[in-house]
MILUM-765745 format. One record per residue (C-alpha): residue number from 0; x, z, y. Coordinates in nm, 3 decimals, decimal comma, always signed. Layout:
BEGIN
REC/NUM/X/Z/Y
...
This chain:
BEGIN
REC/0/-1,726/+0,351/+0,914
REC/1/-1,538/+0,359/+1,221
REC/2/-1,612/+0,738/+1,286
REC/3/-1,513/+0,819/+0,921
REC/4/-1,168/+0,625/+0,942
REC/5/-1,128/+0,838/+1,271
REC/6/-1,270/+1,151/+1,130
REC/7/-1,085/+1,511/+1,216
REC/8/-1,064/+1,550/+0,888
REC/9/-0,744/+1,428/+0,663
REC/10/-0,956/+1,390/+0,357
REC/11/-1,242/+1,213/+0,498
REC/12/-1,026/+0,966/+0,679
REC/13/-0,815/+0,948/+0,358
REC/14/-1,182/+0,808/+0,128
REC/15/-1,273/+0,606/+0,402
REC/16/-1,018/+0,411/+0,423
REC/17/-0,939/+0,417/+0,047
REC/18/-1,259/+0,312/-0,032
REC/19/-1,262/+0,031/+0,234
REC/20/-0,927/-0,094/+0,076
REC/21/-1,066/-0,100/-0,250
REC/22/-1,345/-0,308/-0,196
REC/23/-1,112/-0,575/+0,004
REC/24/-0,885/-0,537/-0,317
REC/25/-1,160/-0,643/-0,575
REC/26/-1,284/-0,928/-0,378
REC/27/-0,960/-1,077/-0,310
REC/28/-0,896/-1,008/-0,693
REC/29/-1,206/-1,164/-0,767
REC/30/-1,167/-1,454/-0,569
REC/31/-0,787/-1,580/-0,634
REC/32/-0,841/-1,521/-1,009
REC/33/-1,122/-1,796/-1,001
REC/34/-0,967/-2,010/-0,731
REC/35/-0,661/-2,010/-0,751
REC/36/-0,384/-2,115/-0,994
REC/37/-0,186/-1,866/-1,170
REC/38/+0,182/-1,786/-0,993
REC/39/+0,114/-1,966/-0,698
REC/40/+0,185/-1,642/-0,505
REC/41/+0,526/-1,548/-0,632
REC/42/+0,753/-1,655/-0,339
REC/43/+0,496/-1,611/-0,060
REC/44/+0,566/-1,193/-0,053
REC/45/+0,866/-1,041/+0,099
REC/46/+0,799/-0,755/-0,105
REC/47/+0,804/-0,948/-0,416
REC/48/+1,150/-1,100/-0,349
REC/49/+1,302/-0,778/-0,256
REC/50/+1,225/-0,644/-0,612
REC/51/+1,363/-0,940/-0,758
REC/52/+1,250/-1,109/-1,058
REC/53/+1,452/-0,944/-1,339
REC/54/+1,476/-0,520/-1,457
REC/55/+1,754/-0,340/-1,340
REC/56/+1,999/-0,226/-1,645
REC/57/+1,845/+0,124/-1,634
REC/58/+1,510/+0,267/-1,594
REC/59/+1,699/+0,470/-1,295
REC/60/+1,795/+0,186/-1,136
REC/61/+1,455/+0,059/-1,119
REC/62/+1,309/+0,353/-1,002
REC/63/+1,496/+0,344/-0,715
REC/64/+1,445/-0,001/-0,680
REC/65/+1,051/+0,008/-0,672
REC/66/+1,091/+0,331/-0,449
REC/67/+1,291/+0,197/-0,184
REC/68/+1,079/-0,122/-0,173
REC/69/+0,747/+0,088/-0,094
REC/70/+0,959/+0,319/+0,206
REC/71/+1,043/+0,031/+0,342
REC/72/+0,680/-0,080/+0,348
REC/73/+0,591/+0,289/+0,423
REC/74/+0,806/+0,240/+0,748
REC/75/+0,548/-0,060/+0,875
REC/76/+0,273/+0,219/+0,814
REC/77/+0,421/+0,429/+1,068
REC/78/+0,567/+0,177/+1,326
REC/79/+0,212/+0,067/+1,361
REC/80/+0,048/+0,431/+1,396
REC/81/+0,305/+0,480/+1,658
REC/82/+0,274/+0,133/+1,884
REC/83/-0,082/+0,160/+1,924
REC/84/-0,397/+0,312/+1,878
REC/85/-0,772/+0,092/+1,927
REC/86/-1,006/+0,386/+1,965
REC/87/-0,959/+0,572/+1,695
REC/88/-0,807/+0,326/+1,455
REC/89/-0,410/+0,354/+1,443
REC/90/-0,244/-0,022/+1,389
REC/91/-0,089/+0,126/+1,101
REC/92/-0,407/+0,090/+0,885
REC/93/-0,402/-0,209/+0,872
REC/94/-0,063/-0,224/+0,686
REC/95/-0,234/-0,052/+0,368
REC/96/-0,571/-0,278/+0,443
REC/97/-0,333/-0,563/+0,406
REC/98/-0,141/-0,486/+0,083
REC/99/-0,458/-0,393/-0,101
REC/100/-0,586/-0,743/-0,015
REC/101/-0,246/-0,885/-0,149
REC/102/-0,224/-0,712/-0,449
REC/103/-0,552/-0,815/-0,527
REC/104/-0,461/-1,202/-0,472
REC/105/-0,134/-1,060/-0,699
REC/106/-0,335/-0,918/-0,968
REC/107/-0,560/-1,231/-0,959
REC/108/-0,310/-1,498/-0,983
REC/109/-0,052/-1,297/-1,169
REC/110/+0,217/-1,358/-0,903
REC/111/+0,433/-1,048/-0,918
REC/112/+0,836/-1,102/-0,960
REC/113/+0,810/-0,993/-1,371
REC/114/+0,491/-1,172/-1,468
REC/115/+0,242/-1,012/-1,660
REC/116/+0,131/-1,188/-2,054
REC/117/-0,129/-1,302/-1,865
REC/118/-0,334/-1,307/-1,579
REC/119/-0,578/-0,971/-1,548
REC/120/-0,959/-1,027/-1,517
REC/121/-1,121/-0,803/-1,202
REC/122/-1,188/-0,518/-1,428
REC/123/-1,101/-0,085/-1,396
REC/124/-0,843/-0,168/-1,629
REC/125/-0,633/-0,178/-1,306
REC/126/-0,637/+0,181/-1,238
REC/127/-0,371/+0,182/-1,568
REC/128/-0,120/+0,015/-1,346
REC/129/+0,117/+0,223/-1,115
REC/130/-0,001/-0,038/-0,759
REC/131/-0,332/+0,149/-0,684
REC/132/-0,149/+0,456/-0,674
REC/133/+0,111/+0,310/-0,456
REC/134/-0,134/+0,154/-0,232
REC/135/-0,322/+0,514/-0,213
REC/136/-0,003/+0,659/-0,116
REC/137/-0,008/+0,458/+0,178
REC/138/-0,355/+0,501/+0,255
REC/139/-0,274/+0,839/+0,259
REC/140/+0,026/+0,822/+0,470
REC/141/-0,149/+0,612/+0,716
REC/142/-0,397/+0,884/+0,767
REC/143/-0,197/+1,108/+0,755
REC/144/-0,004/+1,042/+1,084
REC/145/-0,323/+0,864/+1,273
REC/146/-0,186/+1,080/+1,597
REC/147/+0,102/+0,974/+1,658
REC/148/+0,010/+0,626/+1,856
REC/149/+0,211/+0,641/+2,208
REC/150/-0,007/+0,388/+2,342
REC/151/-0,396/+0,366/+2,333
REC/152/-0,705/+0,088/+2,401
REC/153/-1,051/+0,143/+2,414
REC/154/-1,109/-0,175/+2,232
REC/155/-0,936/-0,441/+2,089
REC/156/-1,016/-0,639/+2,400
REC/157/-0,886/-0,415/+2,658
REC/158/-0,523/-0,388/+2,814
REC/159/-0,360/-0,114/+2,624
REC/160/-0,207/+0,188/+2,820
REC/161/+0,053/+0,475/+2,734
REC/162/-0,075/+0,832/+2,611
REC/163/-0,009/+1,101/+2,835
REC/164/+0,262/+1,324/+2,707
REC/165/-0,031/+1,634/+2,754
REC/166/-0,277/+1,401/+2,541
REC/167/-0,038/+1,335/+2,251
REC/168/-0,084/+1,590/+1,957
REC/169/+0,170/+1,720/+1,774
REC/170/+0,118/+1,681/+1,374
REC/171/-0,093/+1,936/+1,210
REC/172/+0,057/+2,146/+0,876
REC/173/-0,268/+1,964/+0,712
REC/174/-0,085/+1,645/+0,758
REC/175/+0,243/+1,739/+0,689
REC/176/+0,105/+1,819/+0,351
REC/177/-0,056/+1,470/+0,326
REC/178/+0,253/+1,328/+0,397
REC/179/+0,455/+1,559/+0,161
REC/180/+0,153/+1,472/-0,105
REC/181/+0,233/+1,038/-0,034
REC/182/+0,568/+1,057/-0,089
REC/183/+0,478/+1,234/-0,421
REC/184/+0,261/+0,981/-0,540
REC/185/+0,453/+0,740/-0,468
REC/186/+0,756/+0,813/-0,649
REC/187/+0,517/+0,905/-0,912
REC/188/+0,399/+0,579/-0,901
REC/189/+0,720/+0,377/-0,891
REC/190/+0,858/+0,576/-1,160
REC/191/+0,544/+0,467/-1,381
REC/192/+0,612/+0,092/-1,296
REC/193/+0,963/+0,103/-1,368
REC/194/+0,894/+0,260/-1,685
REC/195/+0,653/+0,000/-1,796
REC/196/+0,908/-0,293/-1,627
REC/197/+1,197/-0,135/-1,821
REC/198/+0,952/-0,087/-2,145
REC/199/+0,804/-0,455/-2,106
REC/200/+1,175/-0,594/-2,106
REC/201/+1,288/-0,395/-2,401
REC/202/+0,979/-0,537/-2,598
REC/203/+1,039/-0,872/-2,501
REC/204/+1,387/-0,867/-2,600
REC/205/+1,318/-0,708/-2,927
REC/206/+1,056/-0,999/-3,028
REC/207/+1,260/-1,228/-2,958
């Protein structure tokens, strides 16, 4: 696995660690939606309180809501790419690693900010929802600028040293375009969540 995550290629590193998110994602969902009570998540994330836990007035509003939430997140992605580098795995993958595990406890508890009718079962179903796509987005970014570490250890026991400046490689035009290609999905994917927020809300208010 280790090789794969620090493969030459963009793509392979991208399914790797994708697929290794994943997994930690349905086990945590798995596990918190039989363990643990429902909501009992909502003020533990950061992220969570930053959206707030009512719609903006406009769909818009939102959007740019969501959006500026996940490039803040984005920005822990590539502060820990750039601190440090253990072998071939960049810090910054564990950022994505992280929020795939918490959205899983999320999912299983139904914690987020505007909760959800009720609490999802670990099912595909998920893949309906705009946070798999934001999470992949990540992935993708964190792959995507794996070379940028200024600092490097051979393990994650070892005293950590700088990069020479002639050992440091300058991004590639493939991962340029994996960057250009996260940002995508991810405003892709917070404009689909702020539709359905805005959509839920509108429903709600019109049964009531």
């Amino acid at each position: 696995m280790i090789k794969l995550l620090g493969h030459d290629k963009v793509i392979i590193r991208f399914i790797s660690l994708y697929s290794l998110g994943l997994a930690l994602l349905y086990i945590s969902w798995t596990l918190t939606y039989f363990l643990i009570p429902e909501g009992v998540l909502r003020e533990v994330s950061i992220f969570t309180k930053l959206a707030g836990d009512s719609a903006a007035d406009t769909m818009g509003r939102e959007f740019m809501q969501i959006f500026g939430v996940n490039l803040i997140g984005s920005s822990f992605i590539i502060f820990g790419n750039y601190i440090l580098r253990v072998n071939k795995f960049p810090f910054g993958y564990l950022v994505p690693l992280a929020w795939m595990i918490m959205y899983g406890a999320t999912l299983g508890t139904n914690s987020f900010s505007i909760a959800l009718e009720k609490t999802m079962a670990p099912t595909l179903a998920v893949f309906s929802r705009s946070g798999p796509y934001e999470m992949m987005a990540g992935v993708l970014l964190a792959v995507a600028t794996n070379s940028i570490s200024v600092n490097k250890s051979e393990s994650f026991f070892s005293k950590s040293k700088p990069v020479p400046n002639d050992e440091r490689v300058p991004i590639t035009k493939e991962q340029w375009a994996a960057i250009g290609i996260a940002i995508l999905i991810l405003s892709g994917a917070a404009l689909r969540e702020a539709y359905m927020i805005i959509n839920l809300v509108f429903n709600t208010s019109a049964m009531s």
